[in-house]
N, C-alpha and C positions, 0 to 999 in steps of 0.2 A: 548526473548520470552515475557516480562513485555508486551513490546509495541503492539506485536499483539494480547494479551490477551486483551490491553487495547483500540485496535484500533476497534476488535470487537466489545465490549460493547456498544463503541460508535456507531459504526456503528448503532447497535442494539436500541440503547436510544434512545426515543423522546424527538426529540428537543424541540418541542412546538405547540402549536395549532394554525392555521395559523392565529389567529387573530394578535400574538404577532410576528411571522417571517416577513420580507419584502418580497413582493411579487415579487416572482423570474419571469422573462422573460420565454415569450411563446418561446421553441426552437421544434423546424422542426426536431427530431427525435423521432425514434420509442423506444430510453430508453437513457436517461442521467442521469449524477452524478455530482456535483461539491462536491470536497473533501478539507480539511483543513487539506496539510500534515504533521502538526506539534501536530495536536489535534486527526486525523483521524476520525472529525467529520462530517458527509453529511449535509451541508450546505441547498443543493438544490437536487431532484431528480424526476427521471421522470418515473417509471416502472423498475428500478435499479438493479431486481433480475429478470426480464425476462431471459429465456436463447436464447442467441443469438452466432451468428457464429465470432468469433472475426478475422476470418480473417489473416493481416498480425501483426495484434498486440500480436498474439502468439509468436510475434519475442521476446517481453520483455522477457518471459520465458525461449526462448531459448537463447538468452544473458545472464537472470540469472545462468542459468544450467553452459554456458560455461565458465563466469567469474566469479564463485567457483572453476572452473578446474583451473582457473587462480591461485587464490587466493590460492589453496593447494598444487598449484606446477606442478599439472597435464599436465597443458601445459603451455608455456611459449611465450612471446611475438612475439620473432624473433624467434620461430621452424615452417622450412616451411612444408607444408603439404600435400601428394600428392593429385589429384584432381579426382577422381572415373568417372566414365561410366555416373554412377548414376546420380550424381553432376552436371557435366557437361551436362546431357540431362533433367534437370528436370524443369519442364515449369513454364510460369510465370513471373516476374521481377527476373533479372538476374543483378551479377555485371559484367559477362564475363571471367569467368575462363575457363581454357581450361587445357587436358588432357595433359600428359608429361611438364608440367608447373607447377612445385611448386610454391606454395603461404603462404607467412607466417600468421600465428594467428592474428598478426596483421592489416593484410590487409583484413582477412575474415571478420574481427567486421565491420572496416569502411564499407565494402561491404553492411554486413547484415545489420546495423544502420541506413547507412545514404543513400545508394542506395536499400536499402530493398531487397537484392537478394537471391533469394531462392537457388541460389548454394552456394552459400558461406554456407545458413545453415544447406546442406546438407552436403558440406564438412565438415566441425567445429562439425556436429553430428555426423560422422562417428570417427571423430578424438577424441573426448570423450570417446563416449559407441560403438566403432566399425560400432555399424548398425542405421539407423535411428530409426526403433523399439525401439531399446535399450534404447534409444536415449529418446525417449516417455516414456517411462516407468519411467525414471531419471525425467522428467518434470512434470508426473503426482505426485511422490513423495514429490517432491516438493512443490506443489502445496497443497499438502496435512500437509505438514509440518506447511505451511502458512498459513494454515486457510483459501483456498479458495473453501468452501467445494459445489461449484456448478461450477466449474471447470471441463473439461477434455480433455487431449492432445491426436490425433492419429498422429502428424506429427509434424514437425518442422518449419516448413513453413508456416502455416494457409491457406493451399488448404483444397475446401471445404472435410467434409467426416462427416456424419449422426454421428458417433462418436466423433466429435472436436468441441466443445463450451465452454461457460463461460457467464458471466455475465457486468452490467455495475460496479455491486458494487467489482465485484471481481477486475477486470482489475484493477479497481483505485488503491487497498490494492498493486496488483502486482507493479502498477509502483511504488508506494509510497517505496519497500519495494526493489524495484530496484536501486532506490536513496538514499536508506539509508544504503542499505549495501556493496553498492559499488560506492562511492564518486569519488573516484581517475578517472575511467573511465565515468560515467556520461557525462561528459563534450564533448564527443563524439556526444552524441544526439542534441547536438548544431553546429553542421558544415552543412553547406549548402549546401557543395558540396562537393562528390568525385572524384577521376582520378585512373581509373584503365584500364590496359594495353589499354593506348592509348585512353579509354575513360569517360569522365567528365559527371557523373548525379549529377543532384540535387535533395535534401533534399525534399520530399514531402510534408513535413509540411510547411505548407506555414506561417504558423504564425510567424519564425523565423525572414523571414523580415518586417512583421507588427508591432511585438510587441517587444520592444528590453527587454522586463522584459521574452520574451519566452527563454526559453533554450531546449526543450523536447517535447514529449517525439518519439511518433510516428505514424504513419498511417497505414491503412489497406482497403481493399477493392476487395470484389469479387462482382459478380452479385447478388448471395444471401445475404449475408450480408448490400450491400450498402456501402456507403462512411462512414466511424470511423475514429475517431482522439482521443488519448491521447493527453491531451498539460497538460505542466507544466510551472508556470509562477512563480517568484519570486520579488516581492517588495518591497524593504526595508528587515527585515528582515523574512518578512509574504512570505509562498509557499502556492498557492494553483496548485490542479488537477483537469482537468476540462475531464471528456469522454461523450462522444455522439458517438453513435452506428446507424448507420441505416439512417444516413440522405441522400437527392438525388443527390446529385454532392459535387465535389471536391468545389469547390466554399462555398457550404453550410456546408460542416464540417467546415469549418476554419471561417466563420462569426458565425453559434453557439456557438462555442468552447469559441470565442470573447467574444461575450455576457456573456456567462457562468464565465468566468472568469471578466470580468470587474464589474457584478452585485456584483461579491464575495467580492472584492478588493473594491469597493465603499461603501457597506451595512452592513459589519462583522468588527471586530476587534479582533486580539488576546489579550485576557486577561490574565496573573496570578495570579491563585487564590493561589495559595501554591509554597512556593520553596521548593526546595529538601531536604528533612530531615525534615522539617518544621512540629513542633506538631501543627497537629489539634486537638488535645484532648487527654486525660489521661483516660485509658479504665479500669475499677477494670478487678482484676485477680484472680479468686482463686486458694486454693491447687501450690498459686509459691512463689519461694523465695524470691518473691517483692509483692506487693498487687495492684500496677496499672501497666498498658503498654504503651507507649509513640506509639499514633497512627498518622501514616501522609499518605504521598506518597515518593517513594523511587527515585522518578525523577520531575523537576518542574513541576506543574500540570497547565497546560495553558489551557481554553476554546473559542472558538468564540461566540462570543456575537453581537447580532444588534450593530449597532455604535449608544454610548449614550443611552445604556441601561442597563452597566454593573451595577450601583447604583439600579437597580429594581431586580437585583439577589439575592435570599435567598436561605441559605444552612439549611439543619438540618441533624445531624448524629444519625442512625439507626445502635447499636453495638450489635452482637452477644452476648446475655448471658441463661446463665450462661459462661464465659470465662475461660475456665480452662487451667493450667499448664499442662503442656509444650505449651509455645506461642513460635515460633519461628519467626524471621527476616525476614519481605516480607511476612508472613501470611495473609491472608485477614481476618479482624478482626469487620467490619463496613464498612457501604455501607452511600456514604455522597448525601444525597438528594436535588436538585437542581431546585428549581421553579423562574419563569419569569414574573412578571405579576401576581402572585397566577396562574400562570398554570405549570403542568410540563415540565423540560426544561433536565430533563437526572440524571441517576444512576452512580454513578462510584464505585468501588471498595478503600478502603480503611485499608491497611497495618499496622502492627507492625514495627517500626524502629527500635526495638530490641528484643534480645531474654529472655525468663524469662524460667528459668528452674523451674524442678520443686520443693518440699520444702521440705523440713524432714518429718519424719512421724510425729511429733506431730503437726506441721505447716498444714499439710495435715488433719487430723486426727479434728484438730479445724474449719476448713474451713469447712469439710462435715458433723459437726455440726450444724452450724453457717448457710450452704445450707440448713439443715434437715427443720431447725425451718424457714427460710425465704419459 
């Protein structure tokens, strides 16, 4: 929960006034994002919060929904799964399941992931929450949970329906949040090609054979929507997420996407400003059994920075006071402020690393003193 507390903020922060940003590449959609999945900072964007039809990139979500079922046991890898009416007749890209034909867990991911097949995720939502409804309902909570509050699922699929959108800023958070909480399977969004009964699709992302730093993530496309691509790229040890929503062919999602990610990788740098635990400052405390609080971040605190211009970043810390007893551990305590240039470059929150209870009465009883007269 730190991370998506902290992934908003960012989200939310200005980076800087584009005197002091590099000037990001004109792309050919109607809303893009390049995201920094380690900072879950927007780099670069293009109309970010339009709400737009996401199409088959609903599929992240319903991957997340079903690989939680995973993770708690609910379903299991090799449990095969019978194949509905429903499933089986429901239009669209298809992996080719067929009725009196079980198919395990298994085989519905690679379906869904890498053949993009809307039975698979109709079977795999039935095999959840019973009904696809259901199914939606589990998605939108989800979604909710995540902080992707311009979000909303009617289906599993990403067929179009006046009720089923999202955004560019959101989709990003989603896949960012797809890869981090489910490692082990990830790795999946990176195969090319599947074989299922008898036959072999390939991977629509076509980034996979261009850019060998792509792994991820996915594609989408209906008539309304237009051509979308999630791509996820990794370099060294820098990930960035690059979405573009709305562009005019399959050709031009995966040459934006390009751009978007190679501007990131050329122009940014992950910086650490703070490691873990790491006092940025000693905050007075009144009314506690100690008189200061050891204030930091409770995870390393890394930023992207232009290349060659972390030496022009200043910080000043802005601490809540009066600070009174009971301070507890991971409280947010000071907000550490960050200019670029003398311009602003982003807010963050700033935590206690430990707790300070509170002080005896006469300890107390001196402090509200001591506050009277200050």
């Amino acid at each position: 929960m730190r991370f998506l507390a902290f992934l908003a903020l960012c989200c939310l922060s200005v980076l800087a006034q584009a005197q002091t940003l590099p000037q990001a590449p004109t792309i050919a959609a109607k809303s893009w994002l390049l995201l920094d999945y380690s900072t879950g900072q927007a780099l670069a964007s293009y109309n970010p919060d339009d709400r737009v039809e996401p199409a088959s990139l609903t599929k992240l979500m319903t991957a997340y929904v079903v690989l939680g079922a995973l993770k708690e046991g609910r379903l299991k890898p090799d449990q095969a799964l019978p194949v509905s009416e429903r499933a089986w007749k429901t239009p669209g890209s298809r992996m080719f399941i067929e009725p009196r034909k079980p198919v395990t867990v298994d085989e519905l991911l690679r379906g869904m992931i890498v053949q993009s097949g809307n039975d698979a995720c109709i079977a795999l939502a039935e095999a959840v929450a019973g009904s696809e409804e259901a199914f939606a309902q589990m998605m939108n909570r989800e979604a909710q949970r995540l902080g992707l509050k311009a979000t909303r699922f009617a289906n599993a699929t990403g067929l179009s329906d006046p009720q089923h959108y999202s955004t560019a800023r959101d989709l990003g958070a989603l896949a960012a949040a797809l890869i981090r909480d489910f490692p082990e399977h990830y790795p999946l969004y990176a195969l090319r090609e599947y074989t299922y009964n008898r036959i072999t699709q390939a991977n629509r992302n076509r980034l996979l054979w261009l850019d060998p730093a792509v792994d991820g993530v996915k594609t989408g496309h209906t008539e309304n929507a237009g051509y979308c691509l999630v791509a996820s790229a990794k370099r060294g040890p820098r990930r960035l997420l690059s979405v573009v929503m709305g562009a005019a062919s399959d050709g031009m999602r995966t040459q934006e996407s390009q751009k978007l990610l190679n501007f990131g990788f050329q122009f940014f740098d992950s910086v650490k400003l703070y490691g873990k635990d790491q006092e940025v400052s000693r905050l007075r405390v009144w009314k506690g059994a100690q008189n200061t609080v050891r204030a930091g971040f409770l995870e390393d605190f890394t930023l992207s920075l232009p290349k060659g211009m972390a030496e022009n970043l200043k910080a000043s810390l802005v601490s809540q006071q009066p600070l009174l007893a009971p301070v507890l551990k991971g409280q947010r305590i000071a907000t550490l402020k960050l200019s670029l240039d003398d311009r602003p470059y982003g807010e963050y929150p700033v935590v206690a690393l430990e707790t300070v209870p509170v002080a005896g009465m006469i300890g107390r009883a001196w402090d509200a003193m001591r506050l009277w007269f200050e």
